[in-house]
C-alpha positions, 0 to 999 in steps of 0.5 A: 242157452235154452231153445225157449225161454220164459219169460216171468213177471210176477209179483205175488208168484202167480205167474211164475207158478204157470210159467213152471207148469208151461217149462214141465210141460216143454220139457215132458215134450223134449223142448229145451224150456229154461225159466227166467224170473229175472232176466236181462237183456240177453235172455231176450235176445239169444234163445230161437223163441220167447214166451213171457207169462206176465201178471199186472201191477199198478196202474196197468204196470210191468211187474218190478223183476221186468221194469228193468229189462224191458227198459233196457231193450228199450234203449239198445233196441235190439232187433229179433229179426223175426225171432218167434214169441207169445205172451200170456197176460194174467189180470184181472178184468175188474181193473178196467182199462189197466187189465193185462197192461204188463202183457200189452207192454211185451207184447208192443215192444217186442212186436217193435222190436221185430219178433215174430207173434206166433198168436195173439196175446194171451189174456187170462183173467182172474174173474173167471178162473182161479187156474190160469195155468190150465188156460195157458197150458191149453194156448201152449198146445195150440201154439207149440208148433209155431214157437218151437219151429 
């Protein structure tokens, strides 16, 4: 099992794009970084630290390839025991009160579930940029040292 895990929720292949650039980045810097574009419980629970990089669906919605795990943490609440994680949120401002709601989600429960966040949420919104990967690789570097401890 990997050191780090990313976590992707991506419907139009947005995030899981950044989440590749994030996984060369760690990997460039010797972290073991594995991609996850449809994980399951375990993928949360086993790795020593969790990035989700996470777009927006609906009406603030979870992408659909992390509906079903993260309703599945929900009913086996298993506790991270202070495991370190970082969400990076992809909306889009336009959307209101629903913009990052998929983050907001991982974010929330994971902090229930007792994880560690290294750093706030991430929010990267599609009004102002058309790279989110750029944004994200940036917020990595500033973090790197509390996720990967």
């Amino acid at each position: 099992m990997a050191t780090l895990n990313i976590i992707v929720g991506s419907v139009y292949g947005n995030a899981e794009n950044v989440a590749e650039e994030v996984q060369a980045y760690f990997e460039d810097q010797g972290i073991d970084a594995e991609v996850f574009k449809d994980p399951d419980v375990s993928d949360f629970t086993e790795p020593k630290a969790l990035l989700i990089i996470t777009s927006t669906t609906g009406a603030g919605d979870l992408p659909p390839n992390l509906e079903f795990p993260i309703d599945e943490l929900r009913t086996q609440f298993p506790l991270l025991e202070q495991k370190p994680f970082a969400v990076a949120a992809l909306g889009d401002s336009s959307y209101g009160d629903s913009y990052c709601g998929g983050g907001k989600i991982c974010q929330e429960l994971l902090t229930e579930l007792q994880g560690f966040p290294v750093a706030d949420m991430l929010e990267v919104d599609a009004m102002e940029t058309l790279e989110p990967e750029k944004d994200v690789l940036e917020w990595v570097k500033t973090i790197q040292d509390k996720l990967i401890a």
